[in-house]
MARBA-3410 file (N, C-alpha, C, O; in Angstrom, 1 decimal):
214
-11.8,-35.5,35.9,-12.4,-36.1,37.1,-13.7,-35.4,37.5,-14.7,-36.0,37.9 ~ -13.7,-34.2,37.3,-14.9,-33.4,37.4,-16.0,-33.8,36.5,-17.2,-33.7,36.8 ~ -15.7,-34.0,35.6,-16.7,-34.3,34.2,-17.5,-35.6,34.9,-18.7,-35.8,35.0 ~ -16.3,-36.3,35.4,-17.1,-37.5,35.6,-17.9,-37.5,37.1,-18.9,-38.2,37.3 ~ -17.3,-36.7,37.8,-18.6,-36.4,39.0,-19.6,-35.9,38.8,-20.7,-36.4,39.1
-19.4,-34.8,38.0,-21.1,-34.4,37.2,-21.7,-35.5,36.4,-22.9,-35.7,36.6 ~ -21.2,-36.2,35.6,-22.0,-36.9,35.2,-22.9,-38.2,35.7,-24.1,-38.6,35.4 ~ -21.5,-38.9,36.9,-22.9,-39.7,37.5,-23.4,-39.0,39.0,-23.1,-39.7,39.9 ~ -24.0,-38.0,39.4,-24.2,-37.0,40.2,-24.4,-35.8,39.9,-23.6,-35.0,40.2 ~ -25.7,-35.5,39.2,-25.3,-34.3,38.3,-26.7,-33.3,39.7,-26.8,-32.0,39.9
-27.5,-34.3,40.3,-28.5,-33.3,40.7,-28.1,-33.1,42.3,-28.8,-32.7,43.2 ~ -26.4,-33.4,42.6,-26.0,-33.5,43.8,-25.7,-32.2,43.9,-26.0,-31.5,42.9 ~ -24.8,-31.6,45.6,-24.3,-30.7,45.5,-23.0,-30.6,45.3,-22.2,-29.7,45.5 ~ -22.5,-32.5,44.7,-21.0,-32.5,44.4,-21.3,-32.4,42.9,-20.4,-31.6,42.5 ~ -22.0,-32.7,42.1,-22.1,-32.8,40.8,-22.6,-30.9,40.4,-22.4,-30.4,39.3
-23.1,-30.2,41.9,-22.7,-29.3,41.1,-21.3,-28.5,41.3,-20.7,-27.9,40.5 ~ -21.1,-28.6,42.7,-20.0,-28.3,42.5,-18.5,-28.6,41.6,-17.5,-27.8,41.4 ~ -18.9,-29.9,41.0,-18.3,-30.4,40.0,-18.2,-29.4,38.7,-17.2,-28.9,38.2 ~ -19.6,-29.0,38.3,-19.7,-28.3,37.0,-18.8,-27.2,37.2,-17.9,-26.9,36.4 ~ -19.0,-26.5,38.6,-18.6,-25.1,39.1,-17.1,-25.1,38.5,-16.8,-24.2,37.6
-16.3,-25.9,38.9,-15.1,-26.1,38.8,-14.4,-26.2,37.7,-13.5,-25.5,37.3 ~ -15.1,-27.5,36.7,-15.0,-27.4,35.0,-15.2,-26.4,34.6,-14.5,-26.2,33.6 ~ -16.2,-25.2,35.0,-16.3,-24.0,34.0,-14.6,-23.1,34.8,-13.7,-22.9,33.9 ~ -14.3,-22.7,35.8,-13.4,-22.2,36.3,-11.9,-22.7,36.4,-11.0,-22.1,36.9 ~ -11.9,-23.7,35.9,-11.1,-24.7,35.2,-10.8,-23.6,34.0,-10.2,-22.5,34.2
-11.1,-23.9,33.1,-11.1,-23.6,31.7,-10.9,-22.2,31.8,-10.0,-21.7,31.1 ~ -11.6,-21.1,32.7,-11.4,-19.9,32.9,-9.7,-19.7,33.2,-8.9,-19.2,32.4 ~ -9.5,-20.1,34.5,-8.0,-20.6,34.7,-7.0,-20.6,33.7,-6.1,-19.7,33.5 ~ -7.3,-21.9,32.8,-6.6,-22.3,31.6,-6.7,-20.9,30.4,-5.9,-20.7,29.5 ~ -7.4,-20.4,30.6,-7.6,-19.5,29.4,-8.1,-19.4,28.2,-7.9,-18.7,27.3
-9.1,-20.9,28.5,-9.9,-21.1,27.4,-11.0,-20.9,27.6,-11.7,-21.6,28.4 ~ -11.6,-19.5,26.8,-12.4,-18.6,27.3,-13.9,-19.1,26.6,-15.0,-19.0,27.2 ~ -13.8,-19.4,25.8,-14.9,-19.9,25.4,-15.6,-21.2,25.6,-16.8,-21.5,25.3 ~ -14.8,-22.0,26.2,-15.2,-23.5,27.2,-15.6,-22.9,28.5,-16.6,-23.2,29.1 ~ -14.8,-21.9,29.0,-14.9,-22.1,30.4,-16.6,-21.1,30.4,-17.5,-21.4,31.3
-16.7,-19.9,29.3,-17.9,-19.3,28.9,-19.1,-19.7,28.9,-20.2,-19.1,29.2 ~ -18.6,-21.2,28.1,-20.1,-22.3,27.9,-20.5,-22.7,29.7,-21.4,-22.4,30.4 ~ -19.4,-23.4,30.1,-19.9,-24.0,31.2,-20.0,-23.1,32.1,-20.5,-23.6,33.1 ~ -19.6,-21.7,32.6,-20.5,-21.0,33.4,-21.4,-20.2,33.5,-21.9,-19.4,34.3 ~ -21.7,-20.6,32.1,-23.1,-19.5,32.0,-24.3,-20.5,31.8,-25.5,-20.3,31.6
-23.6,-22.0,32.0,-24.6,-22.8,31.6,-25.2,-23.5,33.3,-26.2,-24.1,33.7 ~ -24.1,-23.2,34.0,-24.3,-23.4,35.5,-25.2,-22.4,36.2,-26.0,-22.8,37.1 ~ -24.9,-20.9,35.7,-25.9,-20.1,36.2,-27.7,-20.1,36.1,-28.6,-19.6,36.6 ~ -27.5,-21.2,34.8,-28.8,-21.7,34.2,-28.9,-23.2,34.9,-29.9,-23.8,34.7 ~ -28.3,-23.6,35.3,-29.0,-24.7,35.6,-29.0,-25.0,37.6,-29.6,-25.5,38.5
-28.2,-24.5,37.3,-28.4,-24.0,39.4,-28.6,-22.5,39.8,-28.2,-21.6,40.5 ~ -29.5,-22.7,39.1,-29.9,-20.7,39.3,-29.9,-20.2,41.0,-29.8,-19.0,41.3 ~ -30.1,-21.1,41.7,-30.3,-20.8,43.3,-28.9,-21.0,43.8,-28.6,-20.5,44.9 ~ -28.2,-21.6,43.3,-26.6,-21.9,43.8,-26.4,-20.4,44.4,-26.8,-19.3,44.0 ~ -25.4,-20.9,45.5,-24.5,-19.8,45.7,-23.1,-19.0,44.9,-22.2,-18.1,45.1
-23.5,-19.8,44.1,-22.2,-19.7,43.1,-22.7,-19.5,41.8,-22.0,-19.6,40.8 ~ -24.1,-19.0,42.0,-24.4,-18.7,40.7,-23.9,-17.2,40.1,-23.6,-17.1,38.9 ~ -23.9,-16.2,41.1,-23.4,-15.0,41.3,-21.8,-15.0,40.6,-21.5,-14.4,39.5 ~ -21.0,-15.6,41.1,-19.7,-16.0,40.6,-19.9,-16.2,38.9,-19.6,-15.5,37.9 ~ -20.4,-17.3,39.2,-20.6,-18.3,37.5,-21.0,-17.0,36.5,-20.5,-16.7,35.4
-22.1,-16.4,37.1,-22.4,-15.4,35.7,-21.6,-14.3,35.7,-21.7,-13.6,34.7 ~ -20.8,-14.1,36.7,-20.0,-13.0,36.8,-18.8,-13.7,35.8,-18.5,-13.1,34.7 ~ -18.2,-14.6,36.2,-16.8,-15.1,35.1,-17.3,-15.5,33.9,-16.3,-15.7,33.2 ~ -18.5,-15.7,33.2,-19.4,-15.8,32.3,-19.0,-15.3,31.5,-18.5,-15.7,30.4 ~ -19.4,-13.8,32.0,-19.3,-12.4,31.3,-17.7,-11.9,31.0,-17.3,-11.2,30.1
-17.1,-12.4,31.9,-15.7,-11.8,31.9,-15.1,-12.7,30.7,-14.4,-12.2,29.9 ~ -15.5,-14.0,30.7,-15.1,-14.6,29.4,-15.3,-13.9,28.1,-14.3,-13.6,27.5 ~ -16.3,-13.5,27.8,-16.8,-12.8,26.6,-16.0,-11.7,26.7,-16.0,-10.8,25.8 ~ -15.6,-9.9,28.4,-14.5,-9.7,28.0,-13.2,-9.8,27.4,-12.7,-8.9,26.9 ~ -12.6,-11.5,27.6,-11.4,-11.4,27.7,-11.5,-12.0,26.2,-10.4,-12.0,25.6
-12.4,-12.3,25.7,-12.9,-12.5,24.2,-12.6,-11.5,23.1,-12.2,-11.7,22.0 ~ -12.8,-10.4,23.7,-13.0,-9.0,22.7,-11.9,-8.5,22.4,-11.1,-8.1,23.2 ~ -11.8,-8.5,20.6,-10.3,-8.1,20.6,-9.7,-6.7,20.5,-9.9,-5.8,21.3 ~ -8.9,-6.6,19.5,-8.4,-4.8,19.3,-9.5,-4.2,18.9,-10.5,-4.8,18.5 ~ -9.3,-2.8,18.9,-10.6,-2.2,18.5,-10.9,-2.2,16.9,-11.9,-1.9,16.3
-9.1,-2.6,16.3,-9.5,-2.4,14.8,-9.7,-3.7,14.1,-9.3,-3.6,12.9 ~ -10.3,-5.0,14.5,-10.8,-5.8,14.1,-12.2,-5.6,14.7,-12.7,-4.9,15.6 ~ -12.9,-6.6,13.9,-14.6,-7.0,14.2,-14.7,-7.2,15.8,-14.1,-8.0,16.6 ~ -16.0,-6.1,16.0,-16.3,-6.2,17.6,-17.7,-6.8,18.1,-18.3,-6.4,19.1 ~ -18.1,-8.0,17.2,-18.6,-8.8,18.0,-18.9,-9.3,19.4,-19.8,-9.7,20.1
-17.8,-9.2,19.4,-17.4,-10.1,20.5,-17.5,-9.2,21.6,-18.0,-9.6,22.7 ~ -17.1,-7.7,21.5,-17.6,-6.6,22.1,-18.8,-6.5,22.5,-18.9,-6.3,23.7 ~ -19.6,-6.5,21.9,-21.5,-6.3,21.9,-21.1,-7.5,22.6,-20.7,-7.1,23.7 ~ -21.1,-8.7,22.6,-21.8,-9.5,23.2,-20.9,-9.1,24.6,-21.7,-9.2,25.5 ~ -19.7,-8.8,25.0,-19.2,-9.0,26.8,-19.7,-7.8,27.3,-19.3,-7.4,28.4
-21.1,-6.7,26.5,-21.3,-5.9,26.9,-22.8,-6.2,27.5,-23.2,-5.7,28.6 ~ -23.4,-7.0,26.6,-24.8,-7.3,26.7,-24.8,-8.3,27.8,-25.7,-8.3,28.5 ~ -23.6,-9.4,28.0,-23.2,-10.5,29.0,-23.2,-9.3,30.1,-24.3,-9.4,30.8 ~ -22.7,-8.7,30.3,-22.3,-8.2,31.8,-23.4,-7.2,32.2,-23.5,-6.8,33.3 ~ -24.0,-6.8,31.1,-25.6,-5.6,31.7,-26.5,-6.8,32.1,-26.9,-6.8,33.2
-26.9,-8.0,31.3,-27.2,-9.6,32.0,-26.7,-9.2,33.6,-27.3,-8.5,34.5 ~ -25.7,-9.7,33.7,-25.4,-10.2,35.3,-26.0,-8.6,36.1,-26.7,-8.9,37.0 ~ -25.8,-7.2,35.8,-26.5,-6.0,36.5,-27.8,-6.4,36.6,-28.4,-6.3,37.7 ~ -28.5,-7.1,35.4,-30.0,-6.7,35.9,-29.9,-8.2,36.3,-31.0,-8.8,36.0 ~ -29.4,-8.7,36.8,-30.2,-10.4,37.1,-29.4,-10.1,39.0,-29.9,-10.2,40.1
-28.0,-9.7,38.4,-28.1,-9.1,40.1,-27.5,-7.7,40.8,-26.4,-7.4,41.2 ~ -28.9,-7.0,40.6,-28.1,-5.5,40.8,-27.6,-5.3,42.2,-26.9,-4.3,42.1 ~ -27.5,-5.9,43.2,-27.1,-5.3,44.5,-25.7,-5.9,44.5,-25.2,-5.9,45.6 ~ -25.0,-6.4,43.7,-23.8,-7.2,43.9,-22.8,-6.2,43.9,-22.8,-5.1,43.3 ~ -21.9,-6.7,44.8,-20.6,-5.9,44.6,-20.0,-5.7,43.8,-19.0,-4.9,44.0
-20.2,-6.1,42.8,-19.4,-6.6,41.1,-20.4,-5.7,40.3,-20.3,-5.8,39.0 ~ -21.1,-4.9,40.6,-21.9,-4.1,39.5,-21.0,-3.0,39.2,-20.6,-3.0,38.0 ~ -20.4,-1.9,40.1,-19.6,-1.4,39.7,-18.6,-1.5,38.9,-18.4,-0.7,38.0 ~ -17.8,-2.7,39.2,-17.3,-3.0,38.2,-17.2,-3.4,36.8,-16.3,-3.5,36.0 ~ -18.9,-3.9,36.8,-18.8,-4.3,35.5,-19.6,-3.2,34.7,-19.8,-3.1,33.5
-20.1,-2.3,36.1,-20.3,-0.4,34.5,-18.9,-0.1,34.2,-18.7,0.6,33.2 ~ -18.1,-0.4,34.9,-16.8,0.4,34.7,-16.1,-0.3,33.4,-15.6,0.4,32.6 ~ -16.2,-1.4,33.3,-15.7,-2.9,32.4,-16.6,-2.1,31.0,-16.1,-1.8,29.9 ~ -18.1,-2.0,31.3,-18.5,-1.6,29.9,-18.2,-0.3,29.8,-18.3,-0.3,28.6 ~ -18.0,0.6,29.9,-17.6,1.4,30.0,-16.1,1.8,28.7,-16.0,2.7,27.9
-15.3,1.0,29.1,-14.2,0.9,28.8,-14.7,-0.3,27.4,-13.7,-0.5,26.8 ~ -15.5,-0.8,27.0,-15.7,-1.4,26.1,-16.6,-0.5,25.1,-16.5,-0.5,23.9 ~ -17.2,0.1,25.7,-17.8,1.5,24.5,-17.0,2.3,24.0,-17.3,3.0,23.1 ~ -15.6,2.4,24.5,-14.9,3.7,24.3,-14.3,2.6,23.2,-14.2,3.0,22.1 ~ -14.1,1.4,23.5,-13.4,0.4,22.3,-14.3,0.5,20.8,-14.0,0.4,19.6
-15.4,0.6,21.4,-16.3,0.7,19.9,-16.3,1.7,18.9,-16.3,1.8,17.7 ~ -16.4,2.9,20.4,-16.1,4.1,19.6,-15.0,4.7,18.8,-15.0,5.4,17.8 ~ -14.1,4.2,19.6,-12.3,4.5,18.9,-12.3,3.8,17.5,-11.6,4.3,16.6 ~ -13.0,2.6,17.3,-13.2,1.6,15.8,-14.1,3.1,15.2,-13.4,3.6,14.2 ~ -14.8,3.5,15.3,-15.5,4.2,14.1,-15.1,5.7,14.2,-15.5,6.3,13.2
-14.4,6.2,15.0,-13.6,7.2,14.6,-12.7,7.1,13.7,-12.6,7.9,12.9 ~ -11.7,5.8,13.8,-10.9,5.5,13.1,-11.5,5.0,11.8,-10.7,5.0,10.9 ~ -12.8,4.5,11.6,-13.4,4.3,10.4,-13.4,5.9,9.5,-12.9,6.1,8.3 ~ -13.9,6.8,10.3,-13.9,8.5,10.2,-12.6,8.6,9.6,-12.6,9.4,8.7 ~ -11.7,8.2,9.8,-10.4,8.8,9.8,-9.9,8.1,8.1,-9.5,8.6,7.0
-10.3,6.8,8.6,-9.5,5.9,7.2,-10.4,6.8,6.4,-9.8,7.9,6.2 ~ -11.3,6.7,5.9,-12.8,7.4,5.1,-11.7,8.6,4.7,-11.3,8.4,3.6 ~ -11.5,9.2,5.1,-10.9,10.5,5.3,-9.8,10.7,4.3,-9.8,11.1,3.2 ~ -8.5,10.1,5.2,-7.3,10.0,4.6,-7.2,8.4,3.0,-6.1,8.2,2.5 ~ -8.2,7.9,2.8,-8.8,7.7,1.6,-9.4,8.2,0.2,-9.4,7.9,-1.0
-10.1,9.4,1.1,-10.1,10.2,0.1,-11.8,10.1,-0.2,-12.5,10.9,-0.7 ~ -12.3,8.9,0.3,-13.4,8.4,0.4,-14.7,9.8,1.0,-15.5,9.8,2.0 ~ -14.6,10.7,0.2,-15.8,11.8,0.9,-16.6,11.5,1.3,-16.7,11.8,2.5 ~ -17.7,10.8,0.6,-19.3,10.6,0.4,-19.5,9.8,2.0,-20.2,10.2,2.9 ~ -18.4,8.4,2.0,-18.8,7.3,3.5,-17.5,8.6,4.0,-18.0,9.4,4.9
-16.8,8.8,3.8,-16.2,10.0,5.3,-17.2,10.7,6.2,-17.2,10.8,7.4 ~ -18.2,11.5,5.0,-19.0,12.1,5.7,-20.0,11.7,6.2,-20.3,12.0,7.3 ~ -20.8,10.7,5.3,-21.6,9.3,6.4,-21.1,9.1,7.8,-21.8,9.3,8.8 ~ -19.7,8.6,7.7,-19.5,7.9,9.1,-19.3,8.8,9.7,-19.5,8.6,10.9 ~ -18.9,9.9,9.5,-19.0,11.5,10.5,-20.5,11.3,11.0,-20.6,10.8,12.1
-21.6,11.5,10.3,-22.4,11.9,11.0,-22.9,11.1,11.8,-23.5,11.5,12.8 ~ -22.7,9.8,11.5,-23.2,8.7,12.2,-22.5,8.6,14.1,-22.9,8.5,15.2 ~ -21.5,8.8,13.4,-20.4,9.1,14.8,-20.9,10.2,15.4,-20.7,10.3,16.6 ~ -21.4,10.9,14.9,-21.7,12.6,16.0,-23.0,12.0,16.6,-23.3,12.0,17.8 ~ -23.9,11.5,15.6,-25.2,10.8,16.2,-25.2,10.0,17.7,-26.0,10.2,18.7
-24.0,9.0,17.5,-23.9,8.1,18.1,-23.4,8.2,19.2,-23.6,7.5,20.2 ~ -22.4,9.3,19.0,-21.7,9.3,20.4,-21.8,11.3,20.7,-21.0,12.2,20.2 ~ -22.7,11.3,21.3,-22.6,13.1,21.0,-21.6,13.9,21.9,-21.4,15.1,21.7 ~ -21.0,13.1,23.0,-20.1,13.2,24.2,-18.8,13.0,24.3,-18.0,13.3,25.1 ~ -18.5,12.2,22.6,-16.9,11.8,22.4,-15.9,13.0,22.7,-16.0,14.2,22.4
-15.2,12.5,23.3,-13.7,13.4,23.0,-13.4,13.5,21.9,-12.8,14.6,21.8 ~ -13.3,12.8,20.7,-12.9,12.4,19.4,-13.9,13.7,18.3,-13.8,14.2,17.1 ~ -15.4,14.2,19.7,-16.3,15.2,18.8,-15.6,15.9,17.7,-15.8,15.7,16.4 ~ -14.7,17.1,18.6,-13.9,18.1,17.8,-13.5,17.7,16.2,-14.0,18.2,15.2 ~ -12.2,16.6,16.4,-11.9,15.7,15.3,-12.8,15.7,14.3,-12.6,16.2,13.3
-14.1,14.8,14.8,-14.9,14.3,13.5,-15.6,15.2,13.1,-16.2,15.0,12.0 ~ -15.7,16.3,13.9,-17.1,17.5,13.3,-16.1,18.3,12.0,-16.5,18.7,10.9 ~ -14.6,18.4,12.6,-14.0,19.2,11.5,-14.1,18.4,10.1,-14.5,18.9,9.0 ~ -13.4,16.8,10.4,-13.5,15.9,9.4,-14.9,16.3,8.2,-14.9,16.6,7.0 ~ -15.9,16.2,9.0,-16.9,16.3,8.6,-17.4,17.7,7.6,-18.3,17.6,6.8
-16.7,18.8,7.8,-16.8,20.1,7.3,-16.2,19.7,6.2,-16.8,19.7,5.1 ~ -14.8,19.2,6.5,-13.8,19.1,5.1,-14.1,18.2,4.5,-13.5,18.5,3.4 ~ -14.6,17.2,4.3,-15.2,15.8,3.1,-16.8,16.2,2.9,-17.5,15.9,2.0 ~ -17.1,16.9,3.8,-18.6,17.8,3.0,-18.1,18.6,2.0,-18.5,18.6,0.8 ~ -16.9,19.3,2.5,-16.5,20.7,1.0,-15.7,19.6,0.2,-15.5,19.9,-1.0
-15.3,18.7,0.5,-14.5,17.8,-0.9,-15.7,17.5,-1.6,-15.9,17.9,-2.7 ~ -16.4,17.1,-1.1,-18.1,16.3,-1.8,-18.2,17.0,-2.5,-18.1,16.9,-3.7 ~ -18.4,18.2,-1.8,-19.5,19.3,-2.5,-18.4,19.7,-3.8,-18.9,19.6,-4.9 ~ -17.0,20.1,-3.8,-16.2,20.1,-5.0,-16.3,19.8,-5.9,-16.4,20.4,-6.9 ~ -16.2,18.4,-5.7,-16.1,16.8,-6.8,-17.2,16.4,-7.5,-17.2,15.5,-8.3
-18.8,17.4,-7.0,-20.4,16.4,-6.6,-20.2,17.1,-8.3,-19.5,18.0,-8.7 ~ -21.3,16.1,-9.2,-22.2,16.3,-10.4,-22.4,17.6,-10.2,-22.4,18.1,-9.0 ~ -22.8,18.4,-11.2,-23.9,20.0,-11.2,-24.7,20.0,-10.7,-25.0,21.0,-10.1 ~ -25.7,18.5,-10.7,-27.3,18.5,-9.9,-26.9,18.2,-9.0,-27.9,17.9,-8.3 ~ -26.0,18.1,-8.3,-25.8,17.5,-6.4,-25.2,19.2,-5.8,-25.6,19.9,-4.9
-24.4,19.3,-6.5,-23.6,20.4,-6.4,-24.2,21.6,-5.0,-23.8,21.8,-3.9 ~ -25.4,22.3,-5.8,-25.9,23.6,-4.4,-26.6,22.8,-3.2,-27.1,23.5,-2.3 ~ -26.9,21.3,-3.1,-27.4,21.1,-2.0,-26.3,20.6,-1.3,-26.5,20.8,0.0 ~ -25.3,20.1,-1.7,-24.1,19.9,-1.1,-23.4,21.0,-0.7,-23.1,20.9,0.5 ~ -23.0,21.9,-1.2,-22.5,23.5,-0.7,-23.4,23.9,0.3,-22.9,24.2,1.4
-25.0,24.0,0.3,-25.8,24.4,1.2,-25.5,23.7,2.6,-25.5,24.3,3.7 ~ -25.1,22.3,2.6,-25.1,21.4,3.9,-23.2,22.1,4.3,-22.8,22.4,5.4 ~ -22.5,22.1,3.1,-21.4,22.2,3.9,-21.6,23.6,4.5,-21.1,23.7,5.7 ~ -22.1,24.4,4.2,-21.9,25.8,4.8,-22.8,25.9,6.3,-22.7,26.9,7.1 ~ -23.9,24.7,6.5,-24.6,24.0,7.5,-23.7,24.4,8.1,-23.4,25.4,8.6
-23.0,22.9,8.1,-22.1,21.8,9.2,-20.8,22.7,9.6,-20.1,22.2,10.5 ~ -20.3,24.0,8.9,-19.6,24.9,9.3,-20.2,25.7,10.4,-19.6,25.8,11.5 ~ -21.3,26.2,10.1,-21.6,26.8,11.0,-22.1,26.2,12.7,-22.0,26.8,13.7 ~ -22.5,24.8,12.6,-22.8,24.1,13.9,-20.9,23.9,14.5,-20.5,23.9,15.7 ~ -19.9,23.8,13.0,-18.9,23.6,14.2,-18.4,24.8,14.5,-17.5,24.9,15.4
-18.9,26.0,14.0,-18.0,27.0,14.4,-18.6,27.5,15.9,-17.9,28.3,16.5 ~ -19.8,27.1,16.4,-20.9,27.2,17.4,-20.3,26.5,18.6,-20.0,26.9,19.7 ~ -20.2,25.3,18.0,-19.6,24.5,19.2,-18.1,24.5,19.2,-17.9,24.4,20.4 ~ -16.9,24.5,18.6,-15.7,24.5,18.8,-15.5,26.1,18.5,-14.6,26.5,17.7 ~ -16.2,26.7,19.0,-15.2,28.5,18.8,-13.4,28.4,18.7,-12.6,29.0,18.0
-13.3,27.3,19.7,-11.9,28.0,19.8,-10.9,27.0,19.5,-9.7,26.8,19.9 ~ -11.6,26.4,18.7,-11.4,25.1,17.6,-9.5,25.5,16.7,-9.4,26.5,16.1 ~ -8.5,24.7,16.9,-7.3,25.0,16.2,-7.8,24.9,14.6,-7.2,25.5,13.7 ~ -8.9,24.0,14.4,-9.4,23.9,12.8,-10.4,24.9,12.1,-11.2,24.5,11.2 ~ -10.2,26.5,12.7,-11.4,27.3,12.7,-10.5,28.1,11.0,-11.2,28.6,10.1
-9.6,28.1,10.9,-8.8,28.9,10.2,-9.4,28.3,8.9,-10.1,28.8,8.0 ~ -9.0,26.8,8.9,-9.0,26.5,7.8,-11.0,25.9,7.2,-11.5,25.8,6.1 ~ -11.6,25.7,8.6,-12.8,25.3,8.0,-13.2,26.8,7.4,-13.5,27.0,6.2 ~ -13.2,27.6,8.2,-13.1,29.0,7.5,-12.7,29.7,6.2,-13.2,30.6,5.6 ~ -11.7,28.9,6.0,-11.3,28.9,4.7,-12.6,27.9,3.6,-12.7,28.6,2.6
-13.1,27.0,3.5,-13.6,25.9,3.4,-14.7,27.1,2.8,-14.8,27.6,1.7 ~ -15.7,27.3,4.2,-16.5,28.3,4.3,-16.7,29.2,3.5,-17.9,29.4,3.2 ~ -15.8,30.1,2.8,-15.7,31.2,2.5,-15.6,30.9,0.7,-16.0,31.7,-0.1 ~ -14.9,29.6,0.4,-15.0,29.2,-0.9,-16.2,28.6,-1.2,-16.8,28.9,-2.3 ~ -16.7,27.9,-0.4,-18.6,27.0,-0.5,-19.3,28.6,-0.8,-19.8,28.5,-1.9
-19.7,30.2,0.1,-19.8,31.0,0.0,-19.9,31.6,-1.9,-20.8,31.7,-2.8 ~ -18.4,31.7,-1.7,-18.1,32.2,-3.4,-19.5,31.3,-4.3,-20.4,31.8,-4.9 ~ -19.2,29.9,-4.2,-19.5,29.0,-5.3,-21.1,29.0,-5.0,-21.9,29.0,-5.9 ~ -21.3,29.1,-4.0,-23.2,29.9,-4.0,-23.9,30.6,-4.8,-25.0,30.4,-5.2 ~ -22.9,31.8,-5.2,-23.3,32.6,-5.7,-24.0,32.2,-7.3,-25.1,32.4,-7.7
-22.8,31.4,-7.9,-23.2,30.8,-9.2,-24.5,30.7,-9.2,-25.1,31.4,-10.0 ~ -25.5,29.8,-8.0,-26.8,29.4,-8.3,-27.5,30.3,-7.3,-28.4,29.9,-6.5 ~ -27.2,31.8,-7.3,-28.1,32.4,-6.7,-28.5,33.9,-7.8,-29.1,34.8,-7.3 ~ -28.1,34.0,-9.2,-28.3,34.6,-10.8,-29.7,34.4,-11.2,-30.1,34.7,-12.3
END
């Protein structure tokens, strides 16, 4: 019935009210991606509405309610993050800004928990070379994680697997980085439960120096 008030009435304020309703409809129902289309398409086309504020606000929440576990593809992520910094800068004085830093917020920690756990698979794979890639990429990326600790150790021990396993020609530049990346974590986690064993790590990379220092 709505469909059809918007359609013959569309430049009214029943025809927009009409749209309003089909997109909040669909939100309702739980079909997030109908109700997505038509309220972000209302915020564009009655940009002066009073209800435009609403519309891009449930917009955005559709793309939230979009985004799935963290260990599937997070498309859908990036986009209910970039949707809802949209509604901050289109309306920063709203009541709803808070909540929707808090909303992204809680949607970065989703991203980041995926690539720690990328760190981790890497890891307990056996996978050195992307272990230690996605280590560093991860320390780059998030230099504030709680997960820091975790991935810096990760990162010592699939540097000293590398450096193990590496060809003869990779070999002392790989030893040189792992005895690095030891030292930046022994800097920052002093009091690190993984100090014993990177330590250990350390002290064998050490020995195996020597070879190319004759």
């Amino acid at each position: 019935l709505y469909e059809q008030i918007y359609q013959r009435m569309p430049k009214t304020g029943e025809g927009e009210l009409s749209y309003f309703r089909i997109g909040k409809g669909y939100y309702l129902g739980a079909d997030y991606y109908m109700a997505g289309y038509y309220l972000g398409q209302f915020s564009q086309r009655f940009s002066t509405s009073e209800k435009a504020e609403d519309a891009l606000f449930l917009s955005a929440m559709c793309s939230v309610k979009n985004s799935p576990e963290f260990s599937l593809d997070q498309n859908e992520t990036d986009l209910a993050i970039n949707d809802l910094q949209q509604f901050i800068d289109r309306f920063p004085s709203s009541i709803l800004v808070d909540s929707c830093n808090s909303i992204i917020d809680g949607l970065r920690f989703k991203l980041e928990k995926k690539e720690f756990n990328a760190v981790e698979l890497y890891s307990k794979t056996e996978n050195y070379r992307a272990a230690t890639s996605a280590a560093l990429t991860f320390l780059d990326d998030y230099p504030m994680s709680v997960f820091n600790e975790r991935v810096s150790y990760l990162l010592v021990q699939n540097s000293y697997l590398l450096s193990k396993n590496s060809v003869e020609s990779k070999k002392k530049e790989r030893i040189d980085q792992t005895i690095e990346r030891y030292r930046t974590f022994v800097v920052s986690f002093p009091n690190s439960e993984y100090i014993g064993i990177t330590t250990d790590y350390y002290e064998k990379m050490e020995l195996e120096k020597l070879k190319y220092q004759k």
